[in-house]
C-alpha positions as CSV (number, residue, x, y, z in Angstrom):
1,X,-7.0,7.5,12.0
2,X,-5.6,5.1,9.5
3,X,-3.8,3.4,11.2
4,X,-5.9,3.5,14.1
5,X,-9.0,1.5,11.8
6,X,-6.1,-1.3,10.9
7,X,-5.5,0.0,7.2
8,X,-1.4,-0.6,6.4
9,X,0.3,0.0,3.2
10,X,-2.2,2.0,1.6
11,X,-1.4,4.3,-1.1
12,X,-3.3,6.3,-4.1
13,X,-2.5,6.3,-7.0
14,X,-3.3,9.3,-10.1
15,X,-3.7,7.6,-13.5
16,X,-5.2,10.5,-15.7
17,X,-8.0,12.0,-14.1
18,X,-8.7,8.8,-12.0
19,X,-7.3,7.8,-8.4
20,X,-6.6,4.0,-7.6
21,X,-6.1,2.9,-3.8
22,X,-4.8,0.2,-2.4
23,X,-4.8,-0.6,1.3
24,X,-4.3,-3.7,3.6
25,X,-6.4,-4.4,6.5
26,X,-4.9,-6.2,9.0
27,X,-7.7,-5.8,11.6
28,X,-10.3,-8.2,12.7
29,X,-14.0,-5.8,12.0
30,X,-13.7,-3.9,8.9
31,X,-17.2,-2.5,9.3
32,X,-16.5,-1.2,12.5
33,X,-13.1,0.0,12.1
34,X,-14.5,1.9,8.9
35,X,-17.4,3.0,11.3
36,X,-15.0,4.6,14.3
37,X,-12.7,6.3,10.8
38,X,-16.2,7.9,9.7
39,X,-17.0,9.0,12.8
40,X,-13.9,10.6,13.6
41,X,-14.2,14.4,13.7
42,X,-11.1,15.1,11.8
43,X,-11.7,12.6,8.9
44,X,-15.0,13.9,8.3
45,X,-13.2,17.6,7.8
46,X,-11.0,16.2,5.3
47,X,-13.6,14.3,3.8
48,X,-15.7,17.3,3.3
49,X,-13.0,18.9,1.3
50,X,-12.3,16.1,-0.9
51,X,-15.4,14.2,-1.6
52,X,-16.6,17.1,-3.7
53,X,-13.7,16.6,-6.0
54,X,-13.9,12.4,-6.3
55,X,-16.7,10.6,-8.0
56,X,-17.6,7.0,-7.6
57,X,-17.4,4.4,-10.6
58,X,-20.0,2.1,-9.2
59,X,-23.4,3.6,-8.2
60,X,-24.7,3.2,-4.6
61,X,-21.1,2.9,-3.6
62,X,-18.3,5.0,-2.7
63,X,-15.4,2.4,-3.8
64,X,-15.3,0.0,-6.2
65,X,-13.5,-3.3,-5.2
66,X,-10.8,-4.6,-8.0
67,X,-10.2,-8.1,-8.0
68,X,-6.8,-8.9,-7.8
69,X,-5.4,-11.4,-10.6
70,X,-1.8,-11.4,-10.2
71,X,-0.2,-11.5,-6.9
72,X,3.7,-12.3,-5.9
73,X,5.9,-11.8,-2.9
């Protein structure tokens, strides 16, 4: 389903008792994209066994964007 909603190079990451992710969307409707992933019977069964254990840093919002200051290829 990942891949399906246009997410590439995506990857969590543990630091203490926090998780970092980082993803690339290379498709052209993110809401919808997300929409069809949370919709998808399977993702919800895996989100219903780990939501309980994840909590969100910014209130009202599951993920907290991090602005990227360095960037090099």
């Amino acid at each position: 389903m990942i891949t399906r909603a246009n997410i590439r190079n995506y990857s969590i990451y543990l630091h203490g008792d926090l998780l970092f992710a980082y993803l690339e969307y290379v498709g052209e409707d993110y809401e919808a994209d997300m929409a069809a992933m949370a919709a998808d019977p399977e993702t919800q069964r895996w989100w219903k066994i780990t939501d309980p254990m994840q909590e969100s840093l910014t209130e009202g919002t599951w993920w907290t964007p991090i602005p990227e200051v360095y960037h090099i290829d």
